[in-house]
C-alpha positions as CSV (number, residue, x, y, z in Angstrom):
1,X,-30.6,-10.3,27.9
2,X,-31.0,-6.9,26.6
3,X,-30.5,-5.1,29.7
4,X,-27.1,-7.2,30.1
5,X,-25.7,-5.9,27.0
6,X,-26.6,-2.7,28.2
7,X,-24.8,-3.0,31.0
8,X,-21.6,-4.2,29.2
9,X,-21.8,-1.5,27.2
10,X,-21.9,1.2,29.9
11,X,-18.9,-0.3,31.5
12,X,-16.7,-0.5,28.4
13,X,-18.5,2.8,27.6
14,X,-16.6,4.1,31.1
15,X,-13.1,2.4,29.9
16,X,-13.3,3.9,27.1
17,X,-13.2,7.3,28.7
18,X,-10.0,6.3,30.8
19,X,-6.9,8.3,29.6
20,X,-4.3,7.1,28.3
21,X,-5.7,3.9,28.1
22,X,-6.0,1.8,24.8
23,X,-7.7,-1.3,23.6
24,X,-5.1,-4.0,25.2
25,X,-5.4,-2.2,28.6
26,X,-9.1,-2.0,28.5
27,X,-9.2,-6.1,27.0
28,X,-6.8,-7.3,30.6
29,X,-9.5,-4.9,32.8
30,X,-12.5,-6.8,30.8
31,X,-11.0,-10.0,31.1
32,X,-10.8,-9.5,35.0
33,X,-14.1,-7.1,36.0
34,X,-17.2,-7.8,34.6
35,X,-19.1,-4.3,35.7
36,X,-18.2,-0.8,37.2
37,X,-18.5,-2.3,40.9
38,X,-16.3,-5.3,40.1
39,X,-13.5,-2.8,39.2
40,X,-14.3,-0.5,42.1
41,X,-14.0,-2.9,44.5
42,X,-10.7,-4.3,44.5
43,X,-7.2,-2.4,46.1
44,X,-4.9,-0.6,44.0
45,X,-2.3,-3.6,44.7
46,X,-4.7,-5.9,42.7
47,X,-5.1,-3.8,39.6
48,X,-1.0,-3.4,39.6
49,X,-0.5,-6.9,39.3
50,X,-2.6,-7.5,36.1
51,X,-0.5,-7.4,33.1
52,X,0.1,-4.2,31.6
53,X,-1.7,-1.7,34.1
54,X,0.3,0.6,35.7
55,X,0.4,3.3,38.5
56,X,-0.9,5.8,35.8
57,X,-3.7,3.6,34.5
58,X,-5.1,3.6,38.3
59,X,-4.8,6.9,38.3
60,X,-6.7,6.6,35.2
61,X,-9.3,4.5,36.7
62,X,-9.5,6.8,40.3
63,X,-10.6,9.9,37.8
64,X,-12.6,8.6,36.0
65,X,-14.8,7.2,38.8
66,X,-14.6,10.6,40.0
67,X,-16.7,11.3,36.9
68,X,-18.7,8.2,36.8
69,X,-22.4,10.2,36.8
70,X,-21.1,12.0,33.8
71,X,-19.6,9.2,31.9
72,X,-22.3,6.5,32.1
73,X,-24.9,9.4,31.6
74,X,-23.1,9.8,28.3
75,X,-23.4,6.2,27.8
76,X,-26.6,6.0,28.3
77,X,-27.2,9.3,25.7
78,X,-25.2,6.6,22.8
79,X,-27.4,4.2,23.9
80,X,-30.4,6.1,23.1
81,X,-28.6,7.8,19.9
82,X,-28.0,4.2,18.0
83,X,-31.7,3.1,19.4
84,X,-33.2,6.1,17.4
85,X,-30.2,5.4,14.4
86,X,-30.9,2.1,14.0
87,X,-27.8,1.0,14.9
88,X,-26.9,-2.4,17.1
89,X,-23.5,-3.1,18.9
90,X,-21.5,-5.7,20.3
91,X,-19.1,-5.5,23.0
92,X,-15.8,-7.6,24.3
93,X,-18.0,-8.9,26.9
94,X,-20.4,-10.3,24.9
95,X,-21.1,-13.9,23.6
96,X,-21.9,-13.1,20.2
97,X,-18.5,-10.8,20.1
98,X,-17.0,-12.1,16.6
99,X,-14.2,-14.9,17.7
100,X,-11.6,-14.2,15.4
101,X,-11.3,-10.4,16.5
102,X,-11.3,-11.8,19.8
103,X,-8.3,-13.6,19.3
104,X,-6.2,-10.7,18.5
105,X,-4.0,-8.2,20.3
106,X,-5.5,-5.4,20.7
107,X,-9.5,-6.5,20.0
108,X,-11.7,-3.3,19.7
109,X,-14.0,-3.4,23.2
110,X,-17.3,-2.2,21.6
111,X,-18.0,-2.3,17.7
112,X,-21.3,-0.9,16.4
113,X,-23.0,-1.9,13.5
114,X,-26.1,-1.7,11.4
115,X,-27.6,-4.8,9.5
116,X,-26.5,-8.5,10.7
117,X,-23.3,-9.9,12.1
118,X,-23.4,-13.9,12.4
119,X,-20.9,-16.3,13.3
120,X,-20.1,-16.6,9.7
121,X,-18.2,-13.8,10.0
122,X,-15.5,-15.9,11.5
123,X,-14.8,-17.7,7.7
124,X,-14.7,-14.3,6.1
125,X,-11.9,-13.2,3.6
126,X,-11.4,-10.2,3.3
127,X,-10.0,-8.0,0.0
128,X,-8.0,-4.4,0.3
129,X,-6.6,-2.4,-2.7
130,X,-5.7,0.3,-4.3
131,X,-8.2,3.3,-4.4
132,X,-7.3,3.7,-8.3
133,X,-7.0,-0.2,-9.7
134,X,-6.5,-0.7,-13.7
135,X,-8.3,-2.5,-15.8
136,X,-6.8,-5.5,-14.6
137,X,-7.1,-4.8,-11.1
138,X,-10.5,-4.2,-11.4
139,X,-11.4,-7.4,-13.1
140,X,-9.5,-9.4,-11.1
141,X,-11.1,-8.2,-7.7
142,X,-14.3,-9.3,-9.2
143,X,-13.3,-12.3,-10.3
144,X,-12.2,-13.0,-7.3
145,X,-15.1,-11.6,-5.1
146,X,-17.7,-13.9,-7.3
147,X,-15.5,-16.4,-6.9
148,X,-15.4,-16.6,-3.1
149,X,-19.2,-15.4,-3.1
150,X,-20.1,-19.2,-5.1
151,X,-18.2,-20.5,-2.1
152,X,-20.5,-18.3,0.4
153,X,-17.2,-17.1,2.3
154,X,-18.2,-13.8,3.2
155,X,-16.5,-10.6,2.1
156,X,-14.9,-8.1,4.4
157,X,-13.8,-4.6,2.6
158,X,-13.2,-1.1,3.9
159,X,-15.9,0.4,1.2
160,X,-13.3,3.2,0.1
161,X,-13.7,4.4,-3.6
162,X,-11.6,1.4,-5.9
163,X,-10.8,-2.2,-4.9
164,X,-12.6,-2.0,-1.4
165,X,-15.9,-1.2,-3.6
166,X,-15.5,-3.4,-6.5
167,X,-15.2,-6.1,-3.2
168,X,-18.4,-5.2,-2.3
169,X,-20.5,-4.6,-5.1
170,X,-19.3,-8.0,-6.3
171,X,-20.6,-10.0,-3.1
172,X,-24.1,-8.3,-3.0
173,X,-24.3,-9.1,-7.1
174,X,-23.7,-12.7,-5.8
175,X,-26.3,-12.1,-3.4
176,X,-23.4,-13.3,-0.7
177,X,-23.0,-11.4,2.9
178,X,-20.4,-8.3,3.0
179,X,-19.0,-6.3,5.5
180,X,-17.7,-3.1,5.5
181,X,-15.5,-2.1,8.4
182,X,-15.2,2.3,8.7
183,X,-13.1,4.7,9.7
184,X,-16.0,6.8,11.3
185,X,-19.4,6.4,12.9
186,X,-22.0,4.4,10.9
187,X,-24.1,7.6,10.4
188,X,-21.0,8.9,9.0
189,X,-20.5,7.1,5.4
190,X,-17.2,8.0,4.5
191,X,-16.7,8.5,1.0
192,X,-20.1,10.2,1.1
193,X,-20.9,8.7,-2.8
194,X,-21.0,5.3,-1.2
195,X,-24.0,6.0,0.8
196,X,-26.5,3.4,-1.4
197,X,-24.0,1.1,-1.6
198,X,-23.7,1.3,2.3
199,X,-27.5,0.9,2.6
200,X,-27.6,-2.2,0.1
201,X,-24.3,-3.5,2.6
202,X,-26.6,-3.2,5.8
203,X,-29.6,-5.9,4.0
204,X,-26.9,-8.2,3.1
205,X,-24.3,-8.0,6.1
206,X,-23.4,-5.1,8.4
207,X,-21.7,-1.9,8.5
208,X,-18.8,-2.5,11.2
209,X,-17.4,0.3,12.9
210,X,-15.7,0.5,16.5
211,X,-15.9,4.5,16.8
212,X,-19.0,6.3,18.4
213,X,-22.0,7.1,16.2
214,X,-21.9,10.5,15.5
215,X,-18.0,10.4,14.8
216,X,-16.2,12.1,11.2
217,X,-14.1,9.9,9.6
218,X,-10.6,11.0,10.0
219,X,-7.4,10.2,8.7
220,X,-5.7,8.5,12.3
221,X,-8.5,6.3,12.6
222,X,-8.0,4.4,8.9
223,X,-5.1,1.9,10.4
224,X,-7.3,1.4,13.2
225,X,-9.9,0.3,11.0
226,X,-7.6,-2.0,8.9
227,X,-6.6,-3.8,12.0
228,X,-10.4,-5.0,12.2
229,X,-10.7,-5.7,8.7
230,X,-7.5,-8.2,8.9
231,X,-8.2,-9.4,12.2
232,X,-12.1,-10.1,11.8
233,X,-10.9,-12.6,8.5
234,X,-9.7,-15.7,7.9
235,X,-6.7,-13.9,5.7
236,X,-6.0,-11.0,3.4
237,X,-6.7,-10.4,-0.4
238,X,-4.2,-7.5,-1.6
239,X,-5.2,-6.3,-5.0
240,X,-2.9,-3.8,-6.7
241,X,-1.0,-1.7,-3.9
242,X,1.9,0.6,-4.3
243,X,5.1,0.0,-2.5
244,X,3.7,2.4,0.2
245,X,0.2,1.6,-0.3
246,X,-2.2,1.8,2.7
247,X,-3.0,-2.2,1.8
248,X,0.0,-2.8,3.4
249,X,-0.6,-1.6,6.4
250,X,-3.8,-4.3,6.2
251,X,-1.5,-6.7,5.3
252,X,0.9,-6.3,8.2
253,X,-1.5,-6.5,10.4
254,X,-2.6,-9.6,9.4
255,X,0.9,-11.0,9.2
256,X,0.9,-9.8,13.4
257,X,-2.4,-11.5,14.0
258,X,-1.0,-14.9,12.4
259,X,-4.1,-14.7,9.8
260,X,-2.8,-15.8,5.7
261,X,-1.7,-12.7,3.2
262,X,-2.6,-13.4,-0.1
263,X,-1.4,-11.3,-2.8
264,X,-2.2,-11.0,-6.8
265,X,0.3,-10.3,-9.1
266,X,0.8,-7.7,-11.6
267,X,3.1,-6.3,-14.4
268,X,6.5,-5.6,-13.1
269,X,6.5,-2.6,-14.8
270,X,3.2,-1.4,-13.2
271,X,3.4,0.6,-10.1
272,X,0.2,-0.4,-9.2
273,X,1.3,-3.8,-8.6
274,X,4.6,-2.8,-7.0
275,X,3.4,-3.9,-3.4
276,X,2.2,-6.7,-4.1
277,X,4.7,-8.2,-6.3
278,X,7.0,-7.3,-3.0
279,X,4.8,-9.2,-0.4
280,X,5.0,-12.5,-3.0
281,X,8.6,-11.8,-3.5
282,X,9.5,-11.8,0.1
283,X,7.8,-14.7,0.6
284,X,5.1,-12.9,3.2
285,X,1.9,-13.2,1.2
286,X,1.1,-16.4,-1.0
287,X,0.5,-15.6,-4.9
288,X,-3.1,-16.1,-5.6
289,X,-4.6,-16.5,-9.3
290,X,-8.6,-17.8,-8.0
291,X,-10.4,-18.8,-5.2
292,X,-8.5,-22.6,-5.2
293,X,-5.6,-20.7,-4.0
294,X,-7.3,-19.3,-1.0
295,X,-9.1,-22.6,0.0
296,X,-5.5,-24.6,-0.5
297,X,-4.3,-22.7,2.4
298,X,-7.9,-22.3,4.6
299,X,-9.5,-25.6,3.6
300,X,-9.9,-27.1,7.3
301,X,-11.1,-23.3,8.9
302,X,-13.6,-23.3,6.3
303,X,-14.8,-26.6,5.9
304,X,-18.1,-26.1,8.0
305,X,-19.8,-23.9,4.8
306,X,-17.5,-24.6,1.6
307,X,-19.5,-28.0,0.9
308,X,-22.0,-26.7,-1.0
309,X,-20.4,-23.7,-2.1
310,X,-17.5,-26.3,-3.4
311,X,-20.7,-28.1,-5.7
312,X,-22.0,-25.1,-7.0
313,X,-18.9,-23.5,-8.3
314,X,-17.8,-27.0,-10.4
315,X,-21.1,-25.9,-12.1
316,X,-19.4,-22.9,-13.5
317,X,-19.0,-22.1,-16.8
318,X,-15.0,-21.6,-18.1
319,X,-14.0,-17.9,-18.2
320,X,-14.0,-16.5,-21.6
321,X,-10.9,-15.2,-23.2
322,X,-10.0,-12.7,-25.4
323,X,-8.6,-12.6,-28.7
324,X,-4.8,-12.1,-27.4
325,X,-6.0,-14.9,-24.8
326,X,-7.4,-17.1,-27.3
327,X,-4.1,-16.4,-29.9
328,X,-2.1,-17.4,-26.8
329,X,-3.5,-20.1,-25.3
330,X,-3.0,-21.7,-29.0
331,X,0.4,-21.7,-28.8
332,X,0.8,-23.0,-25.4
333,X,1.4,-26.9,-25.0
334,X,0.0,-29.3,-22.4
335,X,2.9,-31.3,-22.0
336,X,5.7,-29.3,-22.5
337,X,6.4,-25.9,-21.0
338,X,6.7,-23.0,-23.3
339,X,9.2,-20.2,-22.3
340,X,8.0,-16.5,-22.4
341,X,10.4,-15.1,-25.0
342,X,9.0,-17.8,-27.2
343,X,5.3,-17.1,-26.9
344,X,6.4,-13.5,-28.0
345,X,8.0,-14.4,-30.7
346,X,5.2,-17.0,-31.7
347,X,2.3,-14.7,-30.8
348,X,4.0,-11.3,-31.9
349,X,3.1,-9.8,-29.3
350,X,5.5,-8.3,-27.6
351,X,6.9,-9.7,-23.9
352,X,5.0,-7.0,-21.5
353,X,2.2,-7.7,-23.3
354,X,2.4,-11.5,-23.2
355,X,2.8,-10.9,-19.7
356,X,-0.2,-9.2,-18.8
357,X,-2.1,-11.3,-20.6
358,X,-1.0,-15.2,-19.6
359,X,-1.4,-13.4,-15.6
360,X,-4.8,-12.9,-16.7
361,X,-5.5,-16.7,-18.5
362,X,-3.6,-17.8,-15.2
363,X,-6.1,-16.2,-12.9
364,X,-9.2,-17.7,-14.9
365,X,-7.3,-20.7,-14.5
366,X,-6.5,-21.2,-18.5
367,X,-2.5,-21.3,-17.8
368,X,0.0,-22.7,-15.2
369,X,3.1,-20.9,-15.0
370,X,6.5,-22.8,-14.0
371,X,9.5,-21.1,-12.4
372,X,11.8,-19.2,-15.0
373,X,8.7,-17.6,-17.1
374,X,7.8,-21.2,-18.6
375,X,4.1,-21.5,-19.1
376,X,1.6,-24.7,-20.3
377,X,-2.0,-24.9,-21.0
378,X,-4.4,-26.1,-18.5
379,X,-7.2,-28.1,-20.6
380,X,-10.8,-28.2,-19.3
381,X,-12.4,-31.5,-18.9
């Protein structure tokens, strides 16, 4: 078995080196050849009629076998390099390749990692954000990381500085599975002050990255990255992301591989929450307040390992709130809708502070909101 998945790897190893030849090229070869002989074998007039491949990828193809000792020799150097490193892989060819990356357009052909990948990984959610979150945005993400940890849905994050963290952090506290997908090799921690974190990630998950140990994380290969960290989950978590914010870029690539966009809301006035607010306001990423949101929408793909999950977190206490929580939530009504302008005037508080506050009771599930800023009080039973 092990010597198979060597094999695999030195072939994808030798695609790899092909030039000007990406991921989707290099999935239509894999899906055809099975080894470096396979390819060799067949006439230029076969390899034109596969989708995609061109006169210039044969001429691709003809070079590099012209350089085949030299290619698989480096292989075969990685090989020994994430054998001394610790570090496992898993390539397109592979049974134990994670299914929902396979089902995407351009799937990475090899992916290294260091720790465990499962078949779990296929009901993972995973949460992107803003490097910088407030307050809010912090407590939020951990809400909602704890949340989905009771659940055992597995967290995927990029394990950048802010939300991606925060993501993290909260599944290991949970003592749930995490994964962090880089933009560099996995010897290569990227930001460097996340090293122990990354260590803690590797006994409670994996480190996930489809560049060659060895490799700097570099600016380019961050939207490469985010295409694995959408495309290996079930759907998207955006926490607090500019209108430009690289989240989006996450998010859009989720919308491409037909996987749900979830989005948490936050003060209009905030710029923080400006993306966000856009993706619910367009109607491209659902509005998401806890965890009941999420399995709404994914309830069927993750009914194999939300059943016990499901029992433990009825267990759950009620959030707490705090004393603007608590002074609002006595105002509010069961029955009858109460419209913002009023809680201000009742609460004196004033309305961007009412605001903030009922988005927080409505993501510990204290408040419902109803459309034109009318809110009522969930009770507890």
């Amino acid at each position: 078995m092990e010597n198979k998945k060597n094999e695999n790897f030195r072939f994808v190893f030798f695609l790899r080196n092909l030039k000007n030849t990406g991921d989707v090229k290099i999935r239509r070869i894999l899906d055809r050849f099975k080894s470096p002989e396979e390819l060799e074998a067949v006439s230029d007039y076969e390899l034109i009629r596969l989708e995609g491949i061109n006169n210039n990828t044969i001429e691709s193809i003809h070079a590099a076998f012209k350089r085949r000792r030299e290619i698989l020799a480096a292989a075969d150097a990685m090989l020994d390099l994430c054998g001394e490193k610790g570090i496992n892989f898993v390539t397109y060819l592979d049974t134990d390749y994670p299914g929902n990356l396979r089902n995407i357009y351009d799937p990475p052909s090899l992916l290294y990692y260091k720790g465990s990948i499962t078949d779990r990984c296929n009901s993972s959610i995973s949460i992107v954000g803003t490097r910088y979150p407030s307050d809010y945005g912090r407590k939020a993400c951990r809400e909602l990381a704890e949340q989905l940890s009771e659940l055992k849905i597995p967290i995927v994050s990029g394990l950048a500085t802010g939300i991606d963290s925060i993501s993290h952090k909260a599944a290991l506290e949970s003592g749930n599975t995490t994964y962090a997908i880089l933009g560099g090799g996995i010897d290569r921690i990227y930001p460097p002050g996340n090293k122990i974190l990354s260590e803690r990630i590797t006994e409670c998950g994996a480190l996930v990255s489809e560049f060659d140990t060895g490799s700097q994380a570099e600016r380019v290969n961050f939207p490469r990255r985010n295409r694995i960290i959408s495309g290996i989950s079930l759907g998207t978590i955006v926490i607090e992301s500019g209108i430009r914010g690289g989240s989006l870029i996450t998010a859009e690539f989720a919308i491409d591989q037909n996987r749900e966009v979830f989005a948490v809301p936050g003060n209009i006035d905030s710029k923080k929450s400006e993306g966000c607010n856009n993706l619910i306001k367009k109607g491209t990423a659902k509005l998401v307040s806890s965890s009941d949101d999420i399995i709404s929408e994914l309830s069927f793909k993750l009914q194999d390992i939300i059943g016990k999950g499901i029992k433990a977190k009825t267990k759950k206490e009620i959030p707490e709130m705090s004393i603007f929580e608590t002074k609002i939530y006595g105002i509010l009504d069961e029955s009858e809708p109460i419209h913002i302008d009023r809680i201000s005037e009742m609460s004196g508080l004033n309305i961007s502070d009412c605001l903030v506050n009922l988005l927080m009771m409505e993501f510990k599930g204290h408040v419902i909101q109803t459309p034109g800023k009318y809110f009522l009080k969930r009770c507890h039973t």
